[in-house]
C-alpha positions as a Markdown table, in Angstrom:
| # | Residue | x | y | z |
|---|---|---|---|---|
| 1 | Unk | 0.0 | -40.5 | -70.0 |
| 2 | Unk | -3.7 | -39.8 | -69.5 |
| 3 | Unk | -3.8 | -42.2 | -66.3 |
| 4 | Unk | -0.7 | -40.7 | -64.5 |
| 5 | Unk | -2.7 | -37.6 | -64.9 |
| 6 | Unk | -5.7 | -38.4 | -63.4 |
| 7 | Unk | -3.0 | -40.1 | -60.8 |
| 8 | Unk | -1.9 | -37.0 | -60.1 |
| 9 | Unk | -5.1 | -34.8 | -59.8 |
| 10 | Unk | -6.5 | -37.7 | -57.8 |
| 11 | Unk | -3.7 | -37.6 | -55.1 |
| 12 | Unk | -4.2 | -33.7 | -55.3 |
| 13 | Unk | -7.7 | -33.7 | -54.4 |
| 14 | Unk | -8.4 | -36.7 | -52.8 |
| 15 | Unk | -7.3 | -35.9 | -49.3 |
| 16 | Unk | -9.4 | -32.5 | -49.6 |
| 17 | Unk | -12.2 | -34.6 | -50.5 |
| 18 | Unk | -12.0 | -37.1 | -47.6 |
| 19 | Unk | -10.6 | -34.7 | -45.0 |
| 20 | Unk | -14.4 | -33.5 | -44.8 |
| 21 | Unk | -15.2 | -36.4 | -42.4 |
| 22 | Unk | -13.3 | -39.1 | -40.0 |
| 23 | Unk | -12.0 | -42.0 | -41.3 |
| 24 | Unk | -12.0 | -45.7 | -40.0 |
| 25 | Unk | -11.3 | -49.1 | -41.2 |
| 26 | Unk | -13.6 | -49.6 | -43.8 |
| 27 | Unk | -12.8 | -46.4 | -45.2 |
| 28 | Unk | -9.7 | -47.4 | -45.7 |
| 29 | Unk | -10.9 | -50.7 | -47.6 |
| 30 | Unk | -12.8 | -48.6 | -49.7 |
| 31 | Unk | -10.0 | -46.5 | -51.1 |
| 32 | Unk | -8.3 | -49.3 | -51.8 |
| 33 | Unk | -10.7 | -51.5 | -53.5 |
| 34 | Unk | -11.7 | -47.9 | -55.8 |
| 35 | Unk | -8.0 | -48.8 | -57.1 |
| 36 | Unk | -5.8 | -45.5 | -55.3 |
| 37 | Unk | -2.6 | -45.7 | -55.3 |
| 38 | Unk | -1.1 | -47.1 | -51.6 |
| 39 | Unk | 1.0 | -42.9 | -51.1 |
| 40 | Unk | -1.9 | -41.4 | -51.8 |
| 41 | Unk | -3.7 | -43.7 | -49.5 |
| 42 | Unk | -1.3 | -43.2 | -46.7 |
| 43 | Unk | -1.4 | -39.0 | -47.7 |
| 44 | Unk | -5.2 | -39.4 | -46.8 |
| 45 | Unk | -5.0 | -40.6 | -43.8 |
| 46 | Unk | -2.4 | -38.3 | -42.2 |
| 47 | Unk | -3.7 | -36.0 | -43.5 |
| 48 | Unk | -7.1 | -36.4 | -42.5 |
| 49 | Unk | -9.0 | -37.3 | -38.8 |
| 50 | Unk | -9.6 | -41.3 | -37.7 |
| 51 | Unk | -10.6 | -43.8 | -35.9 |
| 52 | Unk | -9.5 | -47.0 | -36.1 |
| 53 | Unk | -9.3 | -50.6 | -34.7 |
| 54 | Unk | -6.0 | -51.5 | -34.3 |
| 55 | Unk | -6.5 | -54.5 | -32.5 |
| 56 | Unk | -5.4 | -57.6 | -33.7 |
| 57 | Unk | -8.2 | -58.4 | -35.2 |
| 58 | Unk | -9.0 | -55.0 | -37.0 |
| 59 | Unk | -5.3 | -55.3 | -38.6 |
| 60 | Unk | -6.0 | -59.3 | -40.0 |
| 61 | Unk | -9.1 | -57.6 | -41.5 |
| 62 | Unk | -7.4 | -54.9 | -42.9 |
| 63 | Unk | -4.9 | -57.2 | -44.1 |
| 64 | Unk | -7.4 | -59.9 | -45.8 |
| 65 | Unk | -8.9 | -56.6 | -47.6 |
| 66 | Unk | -5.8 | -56.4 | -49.0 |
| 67 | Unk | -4.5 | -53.3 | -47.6 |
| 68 | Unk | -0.7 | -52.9 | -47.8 |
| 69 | Unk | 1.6 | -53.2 | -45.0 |
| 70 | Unk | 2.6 | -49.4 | -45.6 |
| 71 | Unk | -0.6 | -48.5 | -45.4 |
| 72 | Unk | -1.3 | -50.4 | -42.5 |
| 73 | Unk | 1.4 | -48.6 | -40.5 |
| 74 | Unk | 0.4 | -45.6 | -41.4 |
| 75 | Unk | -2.7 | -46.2 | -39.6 |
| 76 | Unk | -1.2 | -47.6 | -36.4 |
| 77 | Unk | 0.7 | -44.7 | -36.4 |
| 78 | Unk | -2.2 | -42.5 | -37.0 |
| 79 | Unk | -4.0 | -44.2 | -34.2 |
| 80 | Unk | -1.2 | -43.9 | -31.9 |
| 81 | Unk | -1.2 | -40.1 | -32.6 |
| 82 | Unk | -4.8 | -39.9 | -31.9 |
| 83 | Unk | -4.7 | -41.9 | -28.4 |
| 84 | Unk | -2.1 | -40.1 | -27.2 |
| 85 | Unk | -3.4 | -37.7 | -24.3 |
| 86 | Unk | -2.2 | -33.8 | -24.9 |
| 87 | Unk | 0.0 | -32.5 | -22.4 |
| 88 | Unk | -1.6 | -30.7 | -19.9 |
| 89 | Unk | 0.0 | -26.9 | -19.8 |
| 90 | Unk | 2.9 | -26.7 | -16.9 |
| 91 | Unk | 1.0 | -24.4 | -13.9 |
| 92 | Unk | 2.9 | -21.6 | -13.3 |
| 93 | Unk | 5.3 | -21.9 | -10.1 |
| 94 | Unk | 4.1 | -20.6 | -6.6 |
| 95 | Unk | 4.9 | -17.5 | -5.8 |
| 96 | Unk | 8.3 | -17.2 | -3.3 |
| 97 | Unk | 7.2 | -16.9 | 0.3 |
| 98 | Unk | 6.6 | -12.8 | 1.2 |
| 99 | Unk | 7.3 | -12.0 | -2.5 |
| 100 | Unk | 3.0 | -11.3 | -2.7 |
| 101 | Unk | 2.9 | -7.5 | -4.0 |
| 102 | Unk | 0.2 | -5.4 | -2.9 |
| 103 | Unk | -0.9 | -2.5 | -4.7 |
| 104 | Unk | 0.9 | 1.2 | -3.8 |
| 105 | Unk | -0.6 | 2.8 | -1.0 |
| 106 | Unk | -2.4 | 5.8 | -2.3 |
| 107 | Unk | -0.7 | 8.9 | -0.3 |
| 108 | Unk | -3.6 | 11.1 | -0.5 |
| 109 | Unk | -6.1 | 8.5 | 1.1 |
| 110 | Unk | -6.1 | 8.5 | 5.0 |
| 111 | Unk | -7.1 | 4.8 | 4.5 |
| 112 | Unk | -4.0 | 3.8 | 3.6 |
| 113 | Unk | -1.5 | 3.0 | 5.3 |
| 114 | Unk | 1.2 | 5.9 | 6.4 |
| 115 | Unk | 4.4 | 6.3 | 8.4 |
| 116 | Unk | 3.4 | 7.3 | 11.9 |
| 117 | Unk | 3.1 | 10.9 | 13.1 |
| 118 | Unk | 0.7 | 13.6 | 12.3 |
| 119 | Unk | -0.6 | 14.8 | 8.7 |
| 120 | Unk | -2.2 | 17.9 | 7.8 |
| 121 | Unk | -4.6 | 17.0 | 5.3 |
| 122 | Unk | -6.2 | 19.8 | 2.5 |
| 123 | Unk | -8.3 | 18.5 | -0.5 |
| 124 | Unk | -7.2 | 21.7 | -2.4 |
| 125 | Unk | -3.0 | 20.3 | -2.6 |
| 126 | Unk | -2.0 | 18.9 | -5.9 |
| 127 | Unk | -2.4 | 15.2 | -6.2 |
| 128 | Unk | 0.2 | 13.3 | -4.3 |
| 129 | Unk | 0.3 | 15.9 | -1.9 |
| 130 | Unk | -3.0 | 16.6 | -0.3 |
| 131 | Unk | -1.2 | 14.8 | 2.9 |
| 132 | Unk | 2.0 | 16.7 | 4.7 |
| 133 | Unk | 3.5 | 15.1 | 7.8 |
| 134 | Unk | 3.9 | 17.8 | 10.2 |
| 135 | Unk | 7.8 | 17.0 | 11.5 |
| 136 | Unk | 8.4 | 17.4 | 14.7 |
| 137 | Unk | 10.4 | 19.7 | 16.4 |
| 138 | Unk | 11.9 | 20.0 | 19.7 |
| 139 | Unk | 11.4 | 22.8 | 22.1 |
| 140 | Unk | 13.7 | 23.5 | 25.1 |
| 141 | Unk | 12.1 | 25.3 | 29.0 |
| 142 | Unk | 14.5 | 27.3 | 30.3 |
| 143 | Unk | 13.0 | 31.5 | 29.8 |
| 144 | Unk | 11.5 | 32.7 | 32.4 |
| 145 | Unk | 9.9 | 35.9 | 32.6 |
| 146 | Unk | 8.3 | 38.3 | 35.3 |
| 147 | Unk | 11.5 | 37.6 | 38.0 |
| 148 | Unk | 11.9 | 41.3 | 38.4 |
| 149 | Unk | 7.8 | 41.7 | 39.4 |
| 150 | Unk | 8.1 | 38.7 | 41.8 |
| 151 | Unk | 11.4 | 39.9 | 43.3 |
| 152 | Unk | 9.7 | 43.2 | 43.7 |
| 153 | Unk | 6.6 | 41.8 | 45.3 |
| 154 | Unk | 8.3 | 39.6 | 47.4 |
| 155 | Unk | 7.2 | 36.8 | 45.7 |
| 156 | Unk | 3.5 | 37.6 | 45.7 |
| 157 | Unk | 3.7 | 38.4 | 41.6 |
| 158 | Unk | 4.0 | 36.0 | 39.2 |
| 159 | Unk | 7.0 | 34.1 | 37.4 |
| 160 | Unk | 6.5 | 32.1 | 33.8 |
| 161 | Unk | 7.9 | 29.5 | 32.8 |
| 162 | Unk | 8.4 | 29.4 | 28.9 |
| 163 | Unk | 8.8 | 26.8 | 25.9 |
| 164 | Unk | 11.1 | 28.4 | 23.4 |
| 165 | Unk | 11.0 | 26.6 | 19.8 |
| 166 | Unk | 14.0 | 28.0 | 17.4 |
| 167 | Unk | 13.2 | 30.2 | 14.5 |
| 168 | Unk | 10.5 | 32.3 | 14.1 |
| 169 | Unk | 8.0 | 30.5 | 11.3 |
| 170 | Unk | 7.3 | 26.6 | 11.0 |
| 171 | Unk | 8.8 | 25.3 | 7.4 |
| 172 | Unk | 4.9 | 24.0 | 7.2 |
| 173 | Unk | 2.6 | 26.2 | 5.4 |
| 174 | Unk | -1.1 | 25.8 | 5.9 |
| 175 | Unk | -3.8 | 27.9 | 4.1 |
| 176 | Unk | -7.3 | 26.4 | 5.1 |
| 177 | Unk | -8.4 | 27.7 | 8.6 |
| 178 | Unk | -10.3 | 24.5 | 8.6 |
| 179 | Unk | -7.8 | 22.1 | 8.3 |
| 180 | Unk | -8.1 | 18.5 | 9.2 |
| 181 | Unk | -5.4 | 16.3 | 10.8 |
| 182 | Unk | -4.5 | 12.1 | 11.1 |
| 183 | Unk | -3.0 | 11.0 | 13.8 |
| 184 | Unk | -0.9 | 7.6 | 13.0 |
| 185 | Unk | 0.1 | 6.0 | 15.8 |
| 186 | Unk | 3.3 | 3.4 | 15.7 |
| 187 | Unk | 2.0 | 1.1 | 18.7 |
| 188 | Unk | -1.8 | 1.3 | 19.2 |
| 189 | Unk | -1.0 | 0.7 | 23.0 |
| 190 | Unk | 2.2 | 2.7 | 23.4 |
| 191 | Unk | 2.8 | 2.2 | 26.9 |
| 192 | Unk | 5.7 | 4.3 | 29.3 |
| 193 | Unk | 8.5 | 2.1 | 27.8 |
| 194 | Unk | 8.1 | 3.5 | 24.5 |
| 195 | Unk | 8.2 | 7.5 | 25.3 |
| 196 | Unk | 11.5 | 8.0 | 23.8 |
| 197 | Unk | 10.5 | 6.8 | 20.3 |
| 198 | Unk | 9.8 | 9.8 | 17.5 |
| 199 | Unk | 5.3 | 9.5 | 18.3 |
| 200 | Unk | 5.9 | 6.5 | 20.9 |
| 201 | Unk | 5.0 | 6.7 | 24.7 |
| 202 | Unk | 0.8 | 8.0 | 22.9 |
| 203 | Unk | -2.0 | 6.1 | 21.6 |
| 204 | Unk | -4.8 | 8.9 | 21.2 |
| 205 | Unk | -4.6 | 12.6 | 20.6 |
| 206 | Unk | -6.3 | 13.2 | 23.5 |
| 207 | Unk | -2.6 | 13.1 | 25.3 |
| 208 | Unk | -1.8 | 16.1 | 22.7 |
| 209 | Unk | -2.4 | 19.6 | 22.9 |
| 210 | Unk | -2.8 | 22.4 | 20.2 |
| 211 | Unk | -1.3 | 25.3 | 20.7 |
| 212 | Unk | -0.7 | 29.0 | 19.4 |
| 213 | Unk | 2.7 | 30.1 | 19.8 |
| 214 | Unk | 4.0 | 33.7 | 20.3 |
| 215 | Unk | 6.0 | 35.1 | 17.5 |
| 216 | Unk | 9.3 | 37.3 | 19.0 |
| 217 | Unk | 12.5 | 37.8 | 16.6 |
| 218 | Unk | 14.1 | 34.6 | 15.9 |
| 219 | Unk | 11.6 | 32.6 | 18.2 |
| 220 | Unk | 8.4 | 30.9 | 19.1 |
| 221 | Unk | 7.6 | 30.6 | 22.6 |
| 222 | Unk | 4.3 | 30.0 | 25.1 |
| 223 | Unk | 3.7 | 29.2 | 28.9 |
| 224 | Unk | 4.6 | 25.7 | 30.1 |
| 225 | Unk | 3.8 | 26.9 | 34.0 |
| 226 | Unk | 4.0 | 30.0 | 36.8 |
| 227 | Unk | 5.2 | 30.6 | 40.1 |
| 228 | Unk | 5.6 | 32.4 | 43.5 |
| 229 | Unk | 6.5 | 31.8 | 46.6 |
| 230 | Unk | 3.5 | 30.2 | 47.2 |
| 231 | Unk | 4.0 | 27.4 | 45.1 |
| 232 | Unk | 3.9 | 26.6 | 41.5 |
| 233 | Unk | 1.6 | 25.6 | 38.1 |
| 234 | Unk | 2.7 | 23.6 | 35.8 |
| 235 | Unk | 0.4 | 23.7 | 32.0 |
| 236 | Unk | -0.2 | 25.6 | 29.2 |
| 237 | Unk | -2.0 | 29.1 | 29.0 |
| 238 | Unk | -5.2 | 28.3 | 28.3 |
| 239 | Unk | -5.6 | 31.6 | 26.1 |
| 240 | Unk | -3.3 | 30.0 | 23.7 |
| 241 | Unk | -5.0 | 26.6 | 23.4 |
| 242 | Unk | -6.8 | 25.2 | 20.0 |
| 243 | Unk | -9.8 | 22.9 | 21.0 |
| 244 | Unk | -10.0 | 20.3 | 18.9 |
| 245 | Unk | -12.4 | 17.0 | 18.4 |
| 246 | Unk | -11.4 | 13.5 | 17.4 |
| 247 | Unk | -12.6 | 10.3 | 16.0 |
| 248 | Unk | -11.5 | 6.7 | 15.8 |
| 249 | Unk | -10.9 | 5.9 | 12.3 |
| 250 | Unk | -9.1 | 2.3 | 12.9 |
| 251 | Unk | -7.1 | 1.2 | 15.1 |
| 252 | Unk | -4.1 | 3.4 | 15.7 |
| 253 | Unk | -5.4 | 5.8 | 13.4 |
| 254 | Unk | -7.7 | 9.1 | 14.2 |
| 255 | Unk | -9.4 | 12.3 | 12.4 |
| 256 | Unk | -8.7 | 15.4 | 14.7 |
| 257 | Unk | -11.4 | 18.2 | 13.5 |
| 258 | Unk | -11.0 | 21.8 | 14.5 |
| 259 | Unk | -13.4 | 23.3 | 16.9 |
| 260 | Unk | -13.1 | 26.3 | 15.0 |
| 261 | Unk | -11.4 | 27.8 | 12.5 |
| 262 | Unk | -7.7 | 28.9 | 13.5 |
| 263 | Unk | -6.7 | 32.1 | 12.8 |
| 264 | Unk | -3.2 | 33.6 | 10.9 |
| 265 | Unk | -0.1 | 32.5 | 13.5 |
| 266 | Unk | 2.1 | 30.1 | 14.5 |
| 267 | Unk | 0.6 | 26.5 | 15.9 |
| 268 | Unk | 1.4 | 23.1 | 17.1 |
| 269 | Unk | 0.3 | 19.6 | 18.9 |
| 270 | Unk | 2.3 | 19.3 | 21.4 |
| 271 | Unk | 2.9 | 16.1 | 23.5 |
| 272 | Unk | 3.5 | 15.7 | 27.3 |
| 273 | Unk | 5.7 | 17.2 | 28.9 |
| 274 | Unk | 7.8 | 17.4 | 31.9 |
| 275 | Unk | 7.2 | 19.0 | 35.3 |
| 276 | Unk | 8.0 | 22.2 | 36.8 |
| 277 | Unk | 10.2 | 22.2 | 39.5 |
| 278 | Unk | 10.3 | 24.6 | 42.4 |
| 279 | Unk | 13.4 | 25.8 | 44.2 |
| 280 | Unk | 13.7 | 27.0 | 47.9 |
| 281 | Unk | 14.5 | 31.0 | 47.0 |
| 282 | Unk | 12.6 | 33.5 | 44.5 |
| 283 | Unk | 12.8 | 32.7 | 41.0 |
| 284 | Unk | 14.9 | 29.2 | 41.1 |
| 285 | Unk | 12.2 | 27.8 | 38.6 |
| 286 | Unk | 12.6 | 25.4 | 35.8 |
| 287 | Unk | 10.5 | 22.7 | 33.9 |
| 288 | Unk | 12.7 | 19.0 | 33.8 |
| 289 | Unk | 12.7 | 17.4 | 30.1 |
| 290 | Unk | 11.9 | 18.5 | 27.0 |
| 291 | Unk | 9.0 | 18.3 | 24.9 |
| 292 | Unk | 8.2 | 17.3 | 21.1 |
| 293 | Unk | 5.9 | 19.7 | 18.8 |
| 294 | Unk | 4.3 | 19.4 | 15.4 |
| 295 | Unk | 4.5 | 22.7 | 14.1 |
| 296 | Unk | 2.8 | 24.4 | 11.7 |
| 297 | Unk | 2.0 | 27.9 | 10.6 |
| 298 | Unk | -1.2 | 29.3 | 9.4 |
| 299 | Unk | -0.9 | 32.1 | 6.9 |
């Protein structure tokens, strides 16, 4: 009764006690010459680290010690175990080709990358809106004005040509007189063939002028040209024109700065336009094509 005891605290402890360093052959040999019983011998040694010689010579030595056959293939199996290599972890697959994402562009940075046109930008707009893109608008030549002085003159008087743009006020509302504008150009070498796109047929803003528009009823208007009979000019009114300045940022991208600040009105960048066009008799003047214009108001 007293020895299955011990038996029994022995096979408890024993594998604590051993598991505190690596076992081998001889250790083995020693456990079972100090008389343990062959399952808790084969409890020690899966339970615990080893290395052992499991050639054919290290199991005829184990063997001759008297080791037990059970014991014996719990050490080959131990060994085995031991020797065998981990599994290296599975790489993650390659992403699929164009499936790379790249961070959100940040819409309030000019640095990042925007639809073309032209943006108003104020550092005073809530956050995700310091950037507006000024739409563009279409405005049609056909109002003249001053016939009846010309007529009267005998064509020695001037006739206007004017741009009319419907409604009287731009939907876009801007408040700093110092406002600062990106230009984003589609093609950085927009060539002829590309006019008719939305902001093709430009590369610089150099090819755009600012203008301030006259407010009438349900209207904005301004001079696209004159003429007599002496001939004709075709261009803005240079009382109405905005200098501005303007630097390369990238390419296809460029920081217009006012000149100075713009007062309360009605504005716009306005791109080529077509030519004015002459007839044979008094006031038979018109400009060909229309022109696009980035509107904006100033309050």
């Amino acid at each position: 009764m007293r020895q299955n005891l011990i038996a029994v605290l022995l096979l408890a402890i024993c594998p604590l006690l051993v598991a505190q360093q690596s076992l081998n052959n001889d250790s083995v040999i020693k456990l079972v010459k100090a008389g343990l019983s062959e399952d808790l011998i084969v409890t020690t040694v899966n339970a615990s680290p080893g290395t052992y010689d499991t050639s054919a010579d290290g199991l005829i030595a184990l063997k001759t010690a008297g080791v037990s056959d059970k014991v014996v293939a719990a050490i080959v199996s131990k060994a085995a175990a031991t020797a065998q290599p981990a599994q290296p972890p599975v790489p993650p697959l390659p992403p699929m080709p164009g499936a790379a994402q790249q961070a959100p562009a940040n819409p309030d940075d000019p640095a990042s990358p925007h639809e073309a046109g032209i943006y108003i930008f104020s550092d005073k707009a809530p956050v995700g809106s310091k950037m507006s893109m000024l739409e563009p608008s279409v405005y049609s030549q056909g109002k003249t004005g001053g016939l009846f002085a010309t007529a009267m003159t005998y064509g020695i008087a001037k006739a206007s040509v004017k741009a009319v743009i419907r409604n009287a006020h731009s939907n876009v509302r801007v408040t700093d007189p110092n406002a600062v504008f990106y230009f984003f150009f589609e093609i950085q070498n927009a060539g002829l063939s590309e006019a008719q796109r939305p902001f093709g047929g430009t590369s610089t803003p150099n090819e755009y002028t600012l203008l301030r528009f006259d407010v009438k009823k349900d209207t904005r208007e301004t001079t696209t040209g004159t003429f007599n009979a002496y001939g004709a000019k075709s261009g803005t009114d240079d009382k109405n024109m905005a200098a501005f300045t303007y630097a390369k940022i990238r390419p296809g991208v460029y920081k217009v700065t006012l000149s100075a600040p713009l007062a309360k009105g009605e504005y716009g960048f306005v791109s080529p336009s077509g030519g004015l066009v002459v007839g044979s008799m008094i006031g038979t003047a018109s400009v060909s094509g229309t022109s696009r214009v980035f509107d904006f108001g100033m309050n």
